[in-house]
C-alpha positions in Angstrom: 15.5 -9.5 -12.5 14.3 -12.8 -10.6 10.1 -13.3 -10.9 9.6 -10.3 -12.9 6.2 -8.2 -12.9 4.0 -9.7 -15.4 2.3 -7.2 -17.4 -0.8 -7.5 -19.9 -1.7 -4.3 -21.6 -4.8 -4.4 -23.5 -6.0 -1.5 -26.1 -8.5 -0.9 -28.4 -7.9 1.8 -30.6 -10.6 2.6 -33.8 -8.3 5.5 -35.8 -4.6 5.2 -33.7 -4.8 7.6 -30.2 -5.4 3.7 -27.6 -2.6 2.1 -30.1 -0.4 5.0 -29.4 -1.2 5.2 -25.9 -0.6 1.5 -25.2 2.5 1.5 -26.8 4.0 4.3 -24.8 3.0 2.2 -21.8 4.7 -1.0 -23.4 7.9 1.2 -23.7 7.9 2.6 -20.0 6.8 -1.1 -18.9 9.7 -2.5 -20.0 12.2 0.1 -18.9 10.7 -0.4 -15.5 11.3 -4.3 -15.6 8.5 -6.1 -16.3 7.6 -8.4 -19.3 4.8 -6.9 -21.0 2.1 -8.7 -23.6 0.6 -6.0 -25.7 -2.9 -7.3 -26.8 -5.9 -5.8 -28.6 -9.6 -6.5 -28.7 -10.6 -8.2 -32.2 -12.6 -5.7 -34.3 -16.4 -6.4 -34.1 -17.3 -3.9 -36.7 -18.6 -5.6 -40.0 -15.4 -5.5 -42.3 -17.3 -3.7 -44.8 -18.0 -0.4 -42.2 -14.1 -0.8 -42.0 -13.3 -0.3 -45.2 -15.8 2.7 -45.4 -13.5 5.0 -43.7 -10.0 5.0 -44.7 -8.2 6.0 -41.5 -9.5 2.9 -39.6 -8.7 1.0 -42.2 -5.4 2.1 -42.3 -5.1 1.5 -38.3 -6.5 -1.8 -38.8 -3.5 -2.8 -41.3 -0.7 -0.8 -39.4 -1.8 -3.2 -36.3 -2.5 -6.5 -38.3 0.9 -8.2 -36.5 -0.5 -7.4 -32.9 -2.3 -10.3 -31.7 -5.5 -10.8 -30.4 -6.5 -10.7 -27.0 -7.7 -14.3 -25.2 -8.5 -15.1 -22.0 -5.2 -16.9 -21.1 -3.3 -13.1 -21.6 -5.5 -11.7 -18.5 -5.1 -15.0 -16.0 -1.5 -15.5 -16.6 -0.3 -12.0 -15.5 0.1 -9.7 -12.1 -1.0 -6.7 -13.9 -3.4 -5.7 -16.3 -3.6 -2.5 -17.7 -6.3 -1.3 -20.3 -6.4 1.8 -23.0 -10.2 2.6 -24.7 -11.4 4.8 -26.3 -14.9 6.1 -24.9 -17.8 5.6 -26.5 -20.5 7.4 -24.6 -19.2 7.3 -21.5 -18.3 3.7 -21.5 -15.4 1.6 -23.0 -15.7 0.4 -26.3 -18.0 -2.6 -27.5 -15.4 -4.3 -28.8 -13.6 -4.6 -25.6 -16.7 -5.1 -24.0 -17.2 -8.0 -25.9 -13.9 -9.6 -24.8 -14.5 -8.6 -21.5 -17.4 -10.5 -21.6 -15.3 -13.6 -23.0 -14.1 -13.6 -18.9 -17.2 -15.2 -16.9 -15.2 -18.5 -16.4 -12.3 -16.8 -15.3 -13.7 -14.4 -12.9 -16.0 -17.1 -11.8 -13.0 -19.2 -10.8 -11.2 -16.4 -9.0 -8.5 -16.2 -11.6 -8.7 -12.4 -12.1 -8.8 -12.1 -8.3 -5.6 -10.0 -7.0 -4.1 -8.8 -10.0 -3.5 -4.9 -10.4 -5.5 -2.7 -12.6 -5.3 0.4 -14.2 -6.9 1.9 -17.3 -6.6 4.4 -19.8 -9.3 6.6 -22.0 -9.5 9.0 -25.0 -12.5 11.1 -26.3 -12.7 13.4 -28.8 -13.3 16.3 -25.9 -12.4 17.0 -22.8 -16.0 16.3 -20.9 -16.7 13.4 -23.5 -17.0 11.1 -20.7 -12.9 10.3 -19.8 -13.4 9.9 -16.3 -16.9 8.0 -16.7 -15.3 5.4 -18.8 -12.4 4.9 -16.7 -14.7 4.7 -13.5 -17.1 2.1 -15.0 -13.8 -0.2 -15.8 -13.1 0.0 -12.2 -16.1 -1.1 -10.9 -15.7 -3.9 -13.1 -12.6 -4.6 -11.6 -13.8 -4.3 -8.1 -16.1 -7.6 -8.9 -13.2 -9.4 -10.4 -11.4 -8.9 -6.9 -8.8 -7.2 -8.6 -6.4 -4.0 -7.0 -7.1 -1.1 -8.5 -4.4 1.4 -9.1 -5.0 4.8 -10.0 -2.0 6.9 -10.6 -3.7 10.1 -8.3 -1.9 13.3 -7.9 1.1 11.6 -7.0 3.4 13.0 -9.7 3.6 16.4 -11.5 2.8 15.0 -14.8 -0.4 14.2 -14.1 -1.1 17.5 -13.1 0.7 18.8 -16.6 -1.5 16.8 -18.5 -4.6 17.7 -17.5 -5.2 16.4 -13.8 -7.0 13.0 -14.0 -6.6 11.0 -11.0 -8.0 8.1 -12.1 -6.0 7.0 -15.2 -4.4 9.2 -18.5 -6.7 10.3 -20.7 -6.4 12.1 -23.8 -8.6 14.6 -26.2 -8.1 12.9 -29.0 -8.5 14.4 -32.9 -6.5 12.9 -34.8 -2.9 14.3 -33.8 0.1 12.4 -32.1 0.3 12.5 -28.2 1.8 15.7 -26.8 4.4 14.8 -24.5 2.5 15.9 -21.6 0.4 12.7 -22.4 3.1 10.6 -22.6 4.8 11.7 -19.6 1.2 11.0 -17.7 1.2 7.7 -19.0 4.5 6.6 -18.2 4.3 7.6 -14.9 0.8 5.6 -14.6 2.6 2.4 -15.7 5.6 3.1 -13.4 3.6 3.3 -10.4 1.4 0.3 -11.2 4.7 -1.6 -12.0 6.3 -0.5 -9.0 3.0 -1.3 -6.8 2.3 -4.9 -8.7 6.2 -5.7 -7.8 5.5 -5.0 -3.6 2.6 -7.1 -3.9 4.9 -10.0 -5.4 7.1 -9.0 -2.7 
């Protein structure tokens, strides 16, 4: 495929759920057409409160060949596409902290005109999903970016749980129900399919 949609997906993920999440979007990324750059936020945590719990230890070593995120992943793409967990009704620190990282680049325009979509998981339903997800978009809206939601525009998201503004996921521990992954491949579908009409 000539000038291919560009795709950065950025996660977070503490104990697995935003790792499993972003992959699943990698996957239906490619199969769509685009070149994708899986990325995730460097760990901010003190090593030491790592270590303390074994299962994000273990995520942190599972993950150790995924690269960190810079700023050059988020400028050179047409679509950006972000999976946090929520962490009281807001996206993770650490990926605030990269986020943060982006002053020059929003400041230059560089962000300005790319699509956006995100992805969240709590460990309830009402944990703050839709908050988190909401707050990311306002951010986007001063980057100048296009926001793309997947809405009610495919039964899946309906199947999985009826979000409208990106997948989102109760997360305790166990693998994605296909539900999940069917809302999320349909999310990165659309925004694939949307990012490539805006290359026209």
């Amino acid at each position: 495929m000539t000038n291919p949609v560009r795709m950065t997906i950025l996660y977070y993920s503490t104990y697995g759920t935003n790792h499993q999440m972003a992959e699943v979007a990698a996957e239906a990324a490619r199969e769509a057409g685009a070149e994708v750059r899986l990325v995730k936020a460097r760990e901010t945590a003190p090593q030491s409160v790592v270590d303390s719990q074994e299962a994000w230890k273990a995520q942190q070593e599972r993950t150790a060949h995924i690269p960190e995120a810079t700023p050059d992943d988020m400028q050179n793409t047409d679509a950006i596409l972000i999976s946090t967990p929520t962490r009281w009704g807001g996206a993770a620190s650490q990926l605030r902290v990269f986020i943060d990282t982006l002053g020059g680049l929003w400041a230059s325009g560089a962000l300005a005109d790319k699509t956006f979509s995100v992805m969240t998981s709590a460990q309830n339903p009402n944990g703050g999903q839709e908050t988190t997800i909401q707050t990311l978009y306002v951010m986007a809206a001063h980057w100048g970016a296009i926001i793309v939601p997947p809405g009610y525009t495919d039964p899946a998201i309906f199947a999985s749980g009826g979000n409208p503004y990106g997948a989102s996921v109760t997360a305790n521990g166990q693998p994605l129900s296909e539900e999940d992954k069917a809302s999320i491949r349909h999310q990165v579908r659309r925004q694939v399919e949307v990012t490539r009409k805006l290359k026209g």
